[in-house]
Structures are given as C-alpha cells and as structure tokens.
N, CA, C and O atoms as CSV, one atom per row, in Angstrom:
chain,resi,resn,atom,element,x,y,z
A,1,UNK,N,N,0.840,-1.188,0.000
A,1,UNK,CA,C,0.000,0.000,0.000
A,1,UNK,C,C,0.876,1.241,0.000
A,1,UNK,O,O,2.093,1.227,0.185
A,2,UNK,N,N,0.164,2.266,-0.217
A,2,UNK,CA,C,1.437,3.539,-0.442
A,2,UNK,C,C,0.311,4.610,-1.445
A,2,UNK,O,O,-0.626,4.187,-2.124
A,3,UNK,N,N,0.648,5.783,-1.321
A,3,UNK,CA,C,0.501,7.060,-2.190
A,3,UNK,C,C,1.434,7.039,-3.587
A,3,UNK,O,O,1.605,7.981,-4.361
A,4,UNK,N,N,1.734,6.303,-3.636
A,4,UNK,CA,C,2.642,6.369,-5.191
A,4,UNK,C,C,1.849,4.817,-6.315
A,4,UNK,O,O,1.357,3.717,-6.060
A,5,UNK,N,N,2.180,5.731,-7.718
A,5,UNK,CA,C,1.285,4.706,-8.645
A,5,UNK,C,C,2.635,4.910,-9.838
A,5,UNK,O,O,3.668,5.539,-9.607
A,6,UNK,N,N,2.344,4.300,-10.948
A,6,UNK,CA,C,3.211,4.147,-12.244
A,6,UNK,C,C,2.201,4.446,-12.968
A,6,UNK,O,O,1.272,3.659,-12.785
A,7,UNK,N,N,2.000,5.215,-13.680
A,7,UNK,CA,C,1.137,5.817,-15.134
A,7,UNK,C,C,2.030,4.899,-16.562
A,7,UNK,O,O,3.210,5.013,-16.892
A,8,UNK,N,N,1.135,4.168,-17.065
A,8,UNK,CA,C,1.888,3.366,-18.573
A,8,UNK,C,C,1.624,3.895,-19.480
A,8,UNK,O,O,2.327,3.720,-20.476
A,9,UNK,N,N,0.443,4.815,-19.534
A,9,UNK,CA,C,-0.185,5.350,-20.762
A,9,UNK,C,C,-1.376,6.032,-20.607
A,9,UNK,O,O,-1.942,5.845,-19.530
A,10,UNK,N,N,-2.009,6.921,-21.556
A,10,UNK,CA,C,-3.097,7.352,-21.741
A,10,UNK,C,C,-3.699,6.687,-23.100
A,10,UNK,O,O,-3.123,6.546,-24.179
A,11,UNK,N,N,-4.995,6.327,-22.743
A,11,UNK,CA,C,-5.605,5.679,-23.986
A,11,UNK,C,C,-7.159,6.267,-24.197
A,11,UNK,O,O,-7.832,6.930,-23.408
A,12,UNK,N,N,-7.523,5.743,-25.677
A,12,UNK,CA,C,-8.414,6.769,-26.333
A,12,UNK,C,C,-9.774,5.914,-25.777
A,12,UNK,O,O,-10.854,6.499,-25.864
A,13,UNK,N,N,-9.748,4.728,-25.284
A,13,UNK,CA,C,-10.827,4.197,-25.036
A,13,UNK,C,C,-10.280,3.539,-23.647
A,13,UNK,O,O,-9.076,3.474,-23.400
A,14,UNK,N,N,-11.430,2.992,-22.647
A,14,UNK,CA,C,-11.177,2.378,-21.310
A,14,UNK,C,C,-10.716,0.534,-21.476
A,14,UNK,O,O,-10.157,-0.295,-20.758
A,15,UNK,N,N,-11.403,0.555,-23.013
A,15,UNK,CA,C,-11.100,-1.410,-23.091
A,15,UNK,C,C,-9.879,-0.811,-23.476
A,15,UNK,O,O,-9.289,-0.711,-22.400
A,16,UNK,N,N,-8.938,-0.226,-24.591
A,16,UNK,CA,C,-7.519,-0.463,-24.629
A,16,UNK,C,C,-6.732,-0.289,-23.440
A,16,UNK,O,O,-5.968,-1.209,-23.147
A,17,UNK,N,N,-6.787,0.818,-22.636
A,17,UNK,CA,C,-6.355,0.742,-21.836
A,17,UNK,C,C,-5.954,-0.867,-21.194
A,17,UNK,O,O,-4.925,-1.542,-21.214
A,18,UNK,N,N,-7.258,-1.059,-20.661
A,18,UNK,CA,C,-7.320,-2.484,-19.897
A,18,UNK,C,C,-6.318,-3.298,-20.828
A,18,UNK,O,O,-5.191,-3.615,-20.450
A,19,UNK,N,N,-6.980,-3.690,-22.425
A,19,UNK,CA,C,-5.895,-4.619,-22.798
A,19,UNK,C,C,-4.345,-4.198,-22.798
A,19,UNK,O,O,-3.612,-5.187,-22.820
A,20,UNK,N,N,-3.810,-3.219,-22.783
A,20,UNK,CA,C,-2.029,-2.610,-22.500
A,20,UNK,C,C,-2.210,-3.643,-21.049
A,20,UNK,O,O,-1.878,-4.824,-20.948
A,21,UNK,N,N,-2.797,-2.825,-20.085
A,21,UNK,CA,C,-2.288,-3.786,-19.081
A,21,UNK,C,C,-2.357,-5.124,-18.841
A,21,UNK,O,O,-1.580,-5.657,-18.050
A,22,UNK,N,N,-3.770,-6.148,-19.833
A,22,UNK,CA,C,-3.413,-7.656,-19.887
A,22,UNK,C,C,-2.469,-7.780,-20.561
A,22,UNK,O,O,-1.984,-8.885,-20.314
A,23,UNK,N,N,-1.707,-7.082,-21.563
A,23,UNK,CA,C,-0.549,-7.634,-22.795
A,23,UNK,C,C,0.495,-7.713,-21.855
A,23,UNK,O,O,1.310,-8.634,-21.798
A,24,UNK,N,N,0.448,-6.595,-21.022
A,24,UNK,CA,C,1.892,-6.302,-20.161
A,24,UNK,C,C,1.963,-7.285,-19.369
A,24,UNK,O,O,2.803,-8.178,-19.484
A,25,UNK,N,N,0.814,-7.215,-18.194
A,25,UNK,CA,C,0.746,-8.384,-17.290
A,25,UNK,C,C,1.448,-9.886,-17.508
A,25,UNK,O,O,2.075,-10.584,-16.711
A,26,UNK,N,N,1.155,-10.061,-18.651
A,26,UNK,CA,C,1.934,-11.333,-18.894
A,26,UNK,C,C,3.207,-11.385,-19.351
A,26,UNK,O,O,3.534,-12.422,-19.928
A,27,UNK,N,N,4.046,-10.473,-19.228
A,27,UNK,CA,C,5.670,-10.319,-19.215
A,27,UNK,C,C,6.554,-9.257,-18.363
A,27,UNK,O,O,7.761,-9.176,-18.137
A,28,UNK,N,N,5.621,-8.613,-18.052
A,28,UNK,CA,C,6.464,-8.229,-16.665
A,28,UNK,C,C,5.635,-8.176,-15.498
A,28,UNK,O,O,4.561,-7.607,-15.303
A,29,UNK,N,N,6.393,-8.924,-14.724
A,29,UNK,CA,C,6.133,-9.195,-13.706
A,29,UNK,C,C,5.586,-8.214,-12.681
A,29,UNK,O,O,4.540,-8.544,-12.121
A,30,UNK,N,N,6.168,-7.011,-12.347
A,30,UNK,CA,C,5.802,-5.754,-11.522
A,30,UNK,C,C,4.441,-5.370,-11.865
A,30,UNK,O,O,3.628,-5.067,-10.992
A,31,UNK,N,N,4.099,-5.372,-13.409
A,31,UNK,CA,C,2.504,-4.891,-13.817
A,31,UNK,C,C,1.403,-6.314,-13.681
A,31,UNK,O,O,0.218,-6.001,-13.792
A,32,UNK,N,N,1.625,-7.527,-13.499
A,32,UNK,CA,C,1.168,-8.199,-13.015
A,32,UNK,C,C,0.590,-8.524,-11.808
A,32,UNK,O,O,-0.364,-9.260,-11.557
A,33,UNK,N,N,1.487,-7.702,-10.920
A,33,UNK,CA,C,1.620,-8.139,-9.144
A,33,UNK,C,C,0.950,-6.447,-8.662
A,33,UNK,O,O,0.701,-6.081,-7.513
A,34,UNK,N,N,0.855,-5.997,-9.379
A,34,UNK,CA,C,0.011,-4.566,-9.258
A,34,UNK,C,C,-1.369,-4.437,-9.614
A,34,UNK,O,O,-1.971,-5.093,-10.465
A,35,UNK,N,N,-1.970,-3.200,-8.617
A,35,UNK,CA,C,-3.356,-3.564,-9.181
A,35,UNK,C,C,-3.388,-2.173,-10.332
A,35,UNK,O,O,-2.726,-1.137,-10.250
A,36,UNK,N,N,-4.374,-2.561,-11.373
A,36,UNK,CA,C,-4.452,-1.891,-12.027
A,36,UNK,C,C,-5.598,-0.455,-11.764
A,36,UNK,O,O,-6.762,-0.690,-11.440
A,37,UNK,N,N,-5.164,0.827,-11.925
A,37,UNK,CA,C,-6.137,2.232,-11.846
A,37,UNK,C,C,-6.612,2.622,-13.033
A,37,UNK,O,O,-5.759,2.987,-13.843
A,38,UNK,N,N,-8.542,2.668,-13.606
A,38,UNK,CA,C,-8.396,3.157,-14.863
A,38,UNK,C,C,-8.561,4.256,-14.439
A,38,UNK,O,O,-9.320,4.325,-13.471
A,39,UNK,N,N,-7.972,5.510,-14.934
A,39,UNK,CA,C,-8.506,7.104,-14.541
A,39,UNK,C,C,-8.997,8.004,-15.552
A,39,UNK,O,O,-8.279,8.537,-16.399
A,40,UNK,N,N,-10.528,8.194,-15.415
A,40,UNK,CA,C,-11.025,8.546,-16.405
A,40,UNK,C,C,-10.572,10.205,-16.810
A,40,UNK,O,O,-11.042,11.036,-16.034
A,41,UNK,N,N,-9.595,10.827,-18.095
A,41,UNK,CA,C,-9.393,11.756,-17.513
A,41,UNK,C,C,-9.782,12.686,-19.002
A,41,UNK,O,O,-9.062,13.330,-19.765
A,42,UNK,N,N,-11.188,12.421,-18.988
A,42,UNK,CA,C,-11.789,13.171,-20.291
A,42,UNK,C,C,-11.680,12.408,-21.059
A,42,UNK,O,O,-12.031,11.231,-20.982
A,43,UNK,N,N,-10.837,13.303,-22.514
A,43,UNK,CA,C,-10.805,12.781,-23.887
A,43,UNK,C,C,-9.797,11.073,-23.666
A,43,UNK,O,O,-9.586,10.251,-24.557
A,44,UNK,N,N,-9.370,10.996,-22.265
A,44,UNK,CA,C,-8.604,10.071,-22.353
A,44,UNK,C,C,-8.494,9.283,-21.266
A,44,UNK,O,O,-8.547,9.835,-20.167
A,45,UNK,N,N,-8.329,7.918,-21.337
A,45,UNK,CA,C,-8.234,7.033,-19.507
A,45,UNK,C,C,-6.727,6.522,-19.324
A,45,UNK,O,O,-6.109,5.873,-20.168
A,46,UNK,N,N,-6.327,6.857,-18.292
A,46,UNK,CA,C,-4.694,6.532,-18.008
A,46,UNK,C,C,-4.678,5.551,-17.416
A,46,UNK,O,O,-5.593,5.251,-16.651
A,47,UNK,N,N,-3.746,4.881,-17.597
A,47,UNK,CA,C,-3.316,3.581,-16.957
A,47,UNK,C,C,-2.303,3.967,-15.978
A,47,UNK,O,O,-1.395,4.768,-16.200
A,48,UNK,N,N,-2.526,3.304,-14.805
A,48,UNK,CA,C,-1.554,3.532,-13.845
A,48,UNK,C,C,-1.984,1.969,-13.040
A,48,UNK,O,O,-3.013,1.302,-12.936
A,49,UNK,N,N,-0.250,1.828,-12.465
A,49,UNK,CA,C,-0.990,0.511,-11.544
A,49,UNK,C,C,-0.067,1.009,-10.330
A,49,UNK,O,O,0.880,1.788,-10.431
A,50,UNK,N,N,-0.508,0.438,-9.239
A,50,UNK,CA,C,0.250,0.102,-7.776
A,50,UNK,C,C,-0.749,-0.302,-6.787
A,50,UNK,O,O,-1.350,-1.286,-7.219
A,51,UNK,N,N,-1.104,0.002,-5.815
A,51,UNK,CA,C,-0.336,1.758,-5.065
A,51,UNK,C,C,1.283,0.724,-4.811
A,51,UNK,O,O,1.650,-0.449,-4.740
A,52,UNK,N,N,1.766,1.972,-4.755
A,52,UNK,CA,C,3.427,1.592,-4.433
A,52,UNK,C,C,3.328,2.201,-2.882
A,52,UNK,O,O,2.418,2.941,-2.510
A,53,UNK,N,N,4.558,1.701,-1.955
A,53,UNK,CA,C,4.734,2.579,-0.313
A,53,UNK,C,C,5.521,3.654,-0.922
A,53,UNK,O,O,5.240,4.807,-0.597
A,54,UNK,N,N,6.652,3.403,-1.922
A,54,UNK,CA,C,7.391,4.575,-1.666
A,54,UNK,C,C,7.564,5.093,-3.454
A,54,UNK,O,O,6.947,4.490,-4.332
A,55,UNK,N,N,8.242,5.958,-3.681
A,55,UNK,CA,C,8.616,6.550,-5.251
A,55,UNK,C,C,9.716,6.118,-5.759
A,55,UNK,O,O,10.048,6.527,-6.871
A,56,UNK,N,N,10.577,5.133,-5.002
A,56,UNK,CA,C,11.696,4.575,-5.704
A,56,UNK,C,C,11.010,2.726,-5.958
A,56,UNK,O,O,11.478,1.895,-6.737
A,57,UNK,N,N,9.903,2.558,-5.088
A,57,UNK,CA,C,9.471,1.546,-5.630
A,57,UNK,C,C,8.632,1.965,-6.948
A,57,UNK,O,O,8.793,1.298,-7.970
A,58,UNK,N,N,7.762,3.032,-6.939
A,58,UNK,CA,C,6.797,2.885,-8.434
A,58,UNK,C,C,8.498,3.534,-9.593
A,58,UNK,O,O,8.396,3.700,-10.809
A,59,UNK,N,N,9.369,3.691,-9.086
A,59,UNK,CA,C,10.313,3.956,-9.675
A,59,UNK,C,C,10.774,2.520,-10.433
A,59,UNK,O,O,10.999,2.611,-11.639
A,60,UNK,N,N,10.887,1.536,-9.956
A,60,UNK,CA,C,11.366,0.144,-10.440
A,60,UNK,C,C,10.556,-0.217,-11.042
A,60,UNK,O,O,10.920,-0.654,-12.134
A,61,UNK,N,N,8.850,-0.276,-10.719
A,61,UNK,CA,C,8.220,-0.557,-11.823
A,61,UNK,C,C,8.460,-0.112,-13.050
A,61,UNK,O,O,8.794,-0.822,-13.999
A,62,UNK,N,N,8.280,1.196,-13.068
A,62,UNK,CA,C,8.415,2.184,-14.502
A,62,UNK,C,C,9.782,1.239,-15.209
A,62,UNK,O,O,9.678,0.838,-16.368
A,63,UNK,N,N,10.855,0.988,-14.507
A,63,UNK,CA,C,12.171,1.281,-15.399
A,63,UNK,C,C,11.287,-0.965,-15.960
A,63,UNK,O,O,11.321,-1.301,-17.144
A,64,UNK,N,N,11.085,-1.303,-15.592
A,64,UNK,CA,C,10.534,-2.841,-15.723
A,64,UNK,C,C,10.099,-2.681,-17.090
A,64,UNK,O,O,10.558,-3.204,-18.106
A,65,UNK,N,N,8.773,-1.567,-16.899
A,65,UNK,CA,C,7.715,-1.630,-18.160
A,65,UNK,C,C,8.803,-0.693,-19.142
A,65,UNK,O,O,8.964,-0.955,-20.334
A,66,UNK,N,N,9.465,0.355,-18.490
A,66,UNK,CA,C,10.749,1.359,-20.118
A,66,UNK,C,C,11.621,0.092,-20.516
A,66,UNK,O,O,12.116,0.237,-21.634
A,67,UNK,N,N,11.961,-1.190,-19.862
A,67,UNK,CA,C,12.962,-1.600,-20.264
A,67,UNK,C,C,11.606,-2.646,-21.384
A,67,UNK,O,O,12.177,-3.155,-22.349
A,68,UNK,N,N,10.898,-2.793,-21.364
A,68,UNK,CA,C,10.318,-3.440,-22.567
A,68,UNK,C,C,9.454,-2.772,-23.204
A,68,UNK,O,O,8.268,-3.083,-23.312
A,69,UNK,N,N,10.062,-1.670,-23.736
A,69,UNK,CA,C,9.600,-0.472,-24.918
A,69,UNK,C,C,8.477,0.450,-24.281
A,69,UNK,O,O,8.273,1.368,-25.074
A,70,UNK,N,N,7.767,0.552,-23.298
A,70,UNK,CA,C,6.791,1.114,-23.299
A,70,UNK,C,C,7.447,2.387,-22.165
A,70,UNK,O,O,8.299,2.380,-21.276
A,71,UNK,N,N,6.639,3.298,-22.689
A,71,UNK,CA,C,6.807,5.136,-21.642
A,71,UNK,C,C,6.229,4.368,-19.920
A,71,UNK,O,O,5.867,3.216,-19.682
A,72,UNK,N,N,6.313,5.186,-19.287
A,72,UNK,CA,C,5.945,5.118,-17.791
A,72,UNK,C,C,7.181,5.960,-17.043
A,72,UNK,O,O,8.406,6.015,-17.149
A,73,UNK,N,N,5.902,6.728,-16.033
A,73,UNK,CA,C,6.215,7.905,-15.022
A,73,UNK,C,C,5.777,7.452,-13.375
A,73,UNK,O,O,4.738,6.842,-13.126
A,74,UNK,N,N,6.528,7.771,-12.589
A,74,UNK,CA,C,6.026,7.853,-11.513
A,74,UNK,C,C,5.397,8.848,-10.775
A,74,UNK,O,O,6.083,9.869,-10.742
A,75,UNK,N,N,4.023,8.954,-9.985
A,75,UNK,CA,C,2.849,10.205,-9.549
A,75,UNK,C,C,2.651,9.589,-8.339
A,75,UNK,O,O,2.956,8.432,-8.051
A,76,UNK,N,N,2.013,10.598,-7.493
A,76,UNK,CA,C,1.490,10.390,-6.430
A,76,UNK,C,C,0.256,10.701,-5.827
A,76,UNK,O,O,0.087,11.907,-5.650
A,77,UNK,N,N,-0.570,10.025,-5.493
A,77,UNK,CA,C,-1.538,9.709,-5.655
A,77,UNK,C,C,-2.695,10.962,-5.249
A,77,UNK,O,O,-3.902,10.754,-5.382
C-alpha cells in the first residue's frame, strides 16, 4: 500500500487501456503483481498501476515496463 502509482499510458478508449495492461501483465512481472487504476481523464483514460509505499518503488516498476519499450512515469496519488 502507499501514495505512489506508475502511469503506462493514456488511452483513447477504457477497453484499450485495460488490454495494455493484460498484454503487459503477462511479461512483466511488476505490472502483473500490481493492481491496475483506470482514470477517467476526459478525452482520455490513463493507466496507472500500484499503489506503491514509496517513489523509488513505483520507480522500479516504470524502469521494468521502459525496459520493454513502453513510456511510464512515476505520480502520487
């Protein structure tokens, strides 16, 4: 548990979203073992998963999901 999350993306619909995070889920491990946040944020829904305790943990996630091509930031909640 924790105030910190990993943002993977913003997507144009709430099902893509979801599917980024089943594609991911099944190869890295960190977005698997996380729960997933859809955040509805208008024209667009962001993907973020955790909660993380601290910002060097949603920090390791991120570098997990950058090291297999995809963007991700760490926020707080």
């Amino acid at each position: 548990t924790g105030p910190w999350r990993a943002q993977i993306g913003a997507f144009s619909t709430e099902a893509r979203a979801k599917a980024q995070y089943d594609n991911l889920g099944k190869t890295i491990p960190a977005v698997a073992q996380a729960q997933p946040y859809l955040v509805d944020a208008g024209r667009v829904t962001r993907l973020q998963i955790g909660p993380f305790a601290s910002k060097a943990a949603a920090d390791r996630a991120c570098a997990a999901v950058k090291r297999a091509g995809n963007g991700c930031f760490s926020l707080k909640k």
